[in-house]
KOLBADREN-189364 format. One record per residue (C-alpha): x, y, z; residue number from 0; chain. Coordinates in steps of 0.25 Angstrom, whole numbers, plus 5000, padded with zeros to 4 digits. Layout:
X | Y | Z | NUM | A
...
//
This chain:
4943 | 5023 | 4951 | 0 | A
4948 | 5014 | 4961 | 1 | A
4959 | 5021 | 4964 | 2 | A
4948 | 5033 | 4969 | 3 | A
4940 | 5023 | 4976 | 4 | A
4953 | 5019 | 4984 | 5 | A
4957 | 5034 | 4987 | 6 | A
4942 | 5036 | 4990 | 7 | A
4942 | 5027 | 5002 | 8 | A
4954 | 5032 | 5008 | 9 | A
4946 | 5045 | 5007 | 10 | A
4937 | 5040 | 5013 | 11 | A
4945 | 5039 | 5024 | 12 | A
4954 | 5050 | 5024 | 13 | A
4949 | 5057 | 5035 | 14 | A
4950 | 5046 | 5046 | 15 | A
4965 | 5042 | 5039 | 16 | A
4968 | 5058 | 5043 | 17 | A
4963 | 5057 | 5057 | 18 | A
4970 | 5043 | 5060 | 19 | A
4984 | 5050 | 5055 | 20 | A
4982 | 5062 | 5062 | 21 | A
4978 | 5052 | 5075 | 22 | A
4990 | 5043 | 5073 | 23 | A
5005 | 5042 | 5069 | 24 | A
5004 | 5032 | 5060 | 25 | A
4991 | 5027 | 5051 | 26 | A
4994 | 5015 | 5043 | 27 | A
4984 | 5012 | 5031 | 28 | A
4983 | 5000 | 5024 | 29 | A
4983 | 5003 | 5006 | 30 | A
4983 | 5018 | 5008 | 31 | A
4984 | 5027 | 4995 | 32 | A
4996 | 5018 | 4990 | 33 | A
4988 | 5006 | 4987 | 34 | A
4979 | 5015 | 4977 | 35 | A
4990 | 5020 | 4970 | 36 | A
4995 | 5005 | 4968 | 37 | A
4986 | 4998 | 4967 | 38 | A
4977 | 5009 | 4954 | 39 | A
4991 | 5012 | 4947 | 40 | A
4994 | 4997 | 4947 | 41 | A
4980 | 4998 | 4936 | 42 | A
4986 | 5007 | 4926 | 43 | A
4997 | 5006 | 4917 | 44 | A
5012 | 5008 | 4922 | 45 | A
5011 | 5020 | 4914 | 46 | A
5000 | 5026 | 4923 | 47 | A
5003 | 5023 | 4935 | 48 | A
5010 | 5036 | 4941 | 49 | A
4999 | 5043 | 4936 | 50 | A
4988 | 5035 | 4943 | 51 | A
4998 | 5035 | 4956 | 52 | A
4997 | 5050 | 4955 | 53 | A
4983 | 5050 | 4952 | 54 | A
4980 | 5043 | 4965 | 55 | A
4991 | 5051 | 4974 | 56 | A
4983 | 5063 | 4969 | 57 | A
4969 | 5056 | 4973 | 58 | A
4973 | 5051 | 4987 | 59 | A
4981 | 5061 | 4991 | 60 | A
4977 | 5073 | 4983 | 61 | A
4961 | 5071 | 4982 | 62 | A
4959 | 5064 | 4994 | 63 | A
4969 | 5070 | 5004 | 64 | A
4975 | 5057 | 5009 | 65 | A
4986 | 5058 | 5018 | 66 | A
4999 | 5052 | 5012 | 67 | A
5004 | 5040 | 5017 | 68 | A
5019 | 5043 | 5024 | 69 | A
5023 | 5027 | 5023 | 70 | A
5019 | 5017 | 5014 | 71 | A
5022 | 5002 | 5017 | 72 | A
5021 | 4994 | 5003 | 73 | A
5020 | 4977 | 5007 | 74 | A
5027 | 4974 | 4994 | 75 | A
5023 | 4959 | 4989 | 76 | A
5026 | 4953 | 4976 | 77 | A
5012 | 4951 | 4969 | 78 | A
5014 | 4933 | 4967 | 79 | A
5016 | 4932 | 4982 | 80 | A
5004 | 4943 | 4986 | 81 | A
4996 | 4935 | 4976 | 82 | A
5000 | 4922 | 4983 | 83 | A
4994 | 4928 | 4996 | 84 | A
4982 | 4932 | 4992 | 85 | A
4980 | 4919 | 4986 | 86 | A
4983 | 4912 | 4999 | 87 | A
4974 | 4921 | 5006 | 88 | A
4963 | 4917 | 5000 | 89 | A
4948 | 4922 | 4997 | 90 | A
4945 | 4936 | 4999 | 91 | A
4936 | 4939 | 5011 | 92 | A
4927 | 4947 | 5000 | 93 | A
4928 | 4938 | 4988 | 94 | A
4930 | 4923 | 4984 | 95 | A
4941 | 4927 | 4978 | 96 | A
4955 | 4924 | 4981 | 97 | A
4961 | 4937 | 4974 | 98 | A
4952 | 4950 | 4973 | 99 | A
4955 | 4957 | 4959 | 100 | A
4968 | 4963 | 4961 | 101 | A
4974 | 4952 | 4969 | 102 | A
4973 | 4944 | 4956 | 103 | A
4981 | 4952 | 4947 | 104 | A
4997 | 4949 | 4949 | 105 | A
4999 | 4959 | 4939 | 106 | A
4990 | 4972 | 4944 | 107 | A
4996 | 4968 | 4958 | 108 | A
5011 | 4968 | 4952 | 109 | A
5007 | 4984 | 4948 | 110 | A
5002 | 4984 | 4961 | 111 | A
5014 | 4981 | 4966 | 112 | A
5023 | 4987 | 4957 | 113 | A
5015 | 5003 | 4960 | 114 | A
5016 | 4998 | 4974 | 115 | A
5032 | 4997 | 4971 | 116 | A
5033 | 5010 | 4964 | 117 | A
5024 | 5016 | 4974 | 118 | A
5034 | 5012 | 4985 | 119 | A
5047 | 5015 | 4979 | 120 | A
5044 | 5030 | 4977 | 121 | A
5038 | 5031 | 4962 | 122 | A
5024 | 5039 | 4969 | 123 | A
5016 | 5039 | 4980 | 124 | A
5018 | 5045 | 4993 | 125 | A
5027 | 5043 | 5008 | 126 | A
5037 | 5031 | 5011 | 127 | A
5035 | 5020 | 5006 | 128 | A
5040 | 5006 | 5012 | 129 | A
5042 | 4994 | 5004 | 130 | A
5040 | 4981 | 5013 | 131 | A
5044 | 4969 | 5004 | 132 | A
5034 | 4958 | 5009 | 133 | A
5041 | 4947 | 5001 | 134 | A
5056 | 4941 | 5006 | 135 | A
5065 | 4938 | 4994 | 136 | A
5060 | 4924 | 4992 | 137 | A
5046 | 4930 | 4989 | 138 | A
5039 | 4925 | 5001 | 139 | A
5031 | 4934 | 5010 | 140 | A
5039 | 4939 | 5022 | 141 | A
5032 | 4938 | 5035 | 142 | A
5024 | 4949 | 5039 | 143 | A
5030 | 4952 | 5052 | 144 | A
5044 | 4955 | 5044 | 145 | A
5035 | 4963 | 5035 | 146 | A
5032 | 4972 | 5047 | 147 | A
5043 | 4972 | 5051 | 148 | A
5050 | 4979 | 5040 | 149 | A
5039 | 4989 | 5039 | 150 | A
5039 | 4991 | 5053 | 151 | A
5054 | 4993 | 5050 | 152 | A
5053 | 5002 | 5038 | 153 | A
5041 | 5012 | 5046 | 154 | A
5050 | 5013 | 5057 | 155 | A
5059 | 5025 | 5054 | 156 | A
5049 | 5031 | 5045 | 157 | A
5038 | 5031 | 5058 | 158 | A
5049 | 5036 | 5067 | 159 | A
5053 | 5048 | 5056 | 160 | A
5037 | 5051 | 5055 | 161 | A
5036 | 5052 | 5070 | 162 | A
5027 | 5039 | 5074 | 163 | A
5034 | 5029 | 5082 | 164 | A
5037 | 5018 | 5073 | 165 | A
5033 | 5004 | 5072 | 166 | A
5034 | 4995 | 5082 | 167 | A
5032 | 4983 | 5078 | 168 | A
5017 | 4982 | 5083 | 169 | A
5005 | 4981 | 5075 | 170 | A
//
């Protein structure tokens, strides 16, 4: 159900998602149809999951007709250190609560992770993907303008083979 609920609101906005890429070279969305597939298959059983990926391939871009992403940028953090931000971020701006229901189970975010992963190297979904290691090798979070900067590095020659004119550096 939630996974409809999800694809429902990018529905919702499908036509104005259509205009904007018909307007523009590049349209960049924030937990587009990947974040669906992630985060419903990490529910069911490893056994189950390809079949619920498929499920909501079929129901995102099949049913609803949404446009498939040509690039994916995946942030890849491990769960302790994600968990230790969001405790040092504090409360919520719409709860009390320091971690919202998902944000407090390691282990649903490890599956999280781990369809993320499988999603990126190949095993399904759709376009390119890009994985963008947010953690150094002492597993401490890299600044953010190296971040960028290798996405910005990785977009490159994929933007110029597409026809847009790159990154810049800007933004």
């Amino acid at each position: 159900m939630a996974a409809m609920l999800f694809a429902g609101d990018r529905y919702e906005k499908r036509s104005e998602l259509l205009e904007l890429l018909q307007a523009n070279d590049l349209v960049i969305t924030d937990r587009y149809t990947a974040s669906n597939m992630a985060y419903q298959a990490a529910k069911v059983l490893a056994a189950h999951r390809n079949e619920m990926l498929e499920w909501i391939c079929r129901l995102e871009y099949e049913v609803y007709e949404l446009p498939r992403p040509d690039i994916n940028v995946f942030l890849d953090l491990p769960v302790d250190y994600a968990n230790r931000l969001v405790r040092a971020r504090g409360k919520h701006s719409y709860s009390d609560q320091v971690e919202d229901l998902h944000e407090s189970d390691l282990t649903y975010l490890g599956d999280c992770r781990s369809v993320y992963q499988s999603l990126a190297a190949g095993s399904q979904g759709d376009g390119t993907w890009i994985t963008v290691s947010c953690a150094d090798q002492m597993n401490k979070i890299r600044d953010p303008i190296d971040i960028a900067g290798e996405i910005a590095h990785e977009l490159n020659p994929l933007l110029i083979k597409t026809g847009s004119s790159g990154c810049h550096g800007q933004d």
